[in-house]
C-alpha positions as CSV (number, residue, x, y, z in Angstrom):
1,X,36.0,21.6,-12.3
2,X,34.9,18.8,-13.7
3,X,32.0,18.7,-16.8
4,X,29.9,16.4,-16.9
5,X,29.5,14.2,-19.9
6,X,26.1,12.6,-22.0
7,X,27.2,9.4,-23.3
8,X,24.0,7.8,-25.9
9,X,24.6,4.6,-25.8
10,X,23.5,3.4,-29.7
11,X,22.0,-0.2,-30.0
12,X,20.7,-2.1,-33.0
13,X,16.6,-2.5,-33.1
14,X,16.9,-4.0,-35.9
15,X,16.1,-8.3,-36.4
16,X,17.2,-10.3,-39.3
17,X,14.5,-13.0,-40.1
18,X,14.1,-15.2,-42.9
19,X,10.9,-14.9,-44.6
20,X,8.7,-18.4,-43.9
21,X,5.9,-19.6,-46.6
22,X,2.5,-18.2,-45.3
23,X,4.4,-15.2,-43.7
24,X,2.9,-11.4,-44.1
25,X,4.3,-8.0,-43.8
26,X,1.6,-7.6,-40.9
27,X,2.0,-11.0,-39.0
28,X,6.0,-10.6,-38.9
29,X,5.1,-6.5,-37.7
30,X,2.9,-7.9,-35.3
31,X,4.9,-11.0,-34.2
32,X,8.3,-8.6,-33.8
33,X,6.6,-5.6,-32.3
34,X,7.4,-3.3,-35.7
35,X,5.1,-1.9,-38.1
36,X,4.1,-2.8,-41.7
37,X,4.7,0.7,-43.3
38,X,8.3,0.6,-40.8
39,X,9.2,-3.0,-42.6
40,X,8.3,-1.8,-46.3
41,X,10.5,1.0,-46.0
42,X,13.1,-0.8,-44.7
43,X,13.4,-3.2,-47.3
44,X,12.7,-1.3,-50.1
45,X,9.5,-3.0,-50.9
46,X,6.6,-1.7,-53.0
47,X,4.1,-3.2,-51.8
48,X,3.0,-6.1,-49.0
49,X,2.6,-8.5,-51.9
50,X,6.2,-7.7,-52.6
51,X,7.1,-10.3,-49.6
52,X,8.8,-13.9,-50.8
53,X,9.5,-16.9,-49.4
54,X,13.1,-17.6,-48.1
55,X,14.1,-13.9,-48.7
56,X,16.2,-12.6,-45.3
57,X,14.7,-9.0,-44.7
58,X,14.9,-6.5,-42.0
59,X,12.5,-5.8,-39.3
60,X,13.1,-2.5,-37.3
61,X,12.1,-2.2,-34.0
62,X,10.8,0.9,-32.3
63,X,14.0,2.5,-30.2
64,X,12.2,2.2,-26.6
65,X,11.4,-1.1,-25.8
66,X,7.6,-1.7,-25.4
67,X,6.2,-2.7,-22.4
């Protein structure tokens, strides 16, 4: 007999961008498909205003791909 096996398969969601002059926690959610509380969290900032220039950060994305 043979058992059947689930295999997940795990992928990255996560983009590296580099933070642009004029840039926003919500326009880079918005542009990437995250969320602003999901890129906060992420990269350990306090606060929106938090966000500099030329700094590399993290933007999660949401496991299912949205339509």
């Amino acid at each position: 007999m043979k058992a059947l096996v689930a295999v997940k398969r795990v992928v990255d969601y996560n983009v590296k961008v580099r933070v642009k002059s004029g840039d926003s926690v919500s326009k880079l959610a918005r542009v990437h498909g995250s969320k602003s509380e999901w890129i906060l969290a992420a990269n350990k900032l306090a606060s929106p205003a938090a966000l500099r220039a030329d700094a590399e950060i993290f933007i999660p994305q949401p496991e299912t791909p949205s339509r």
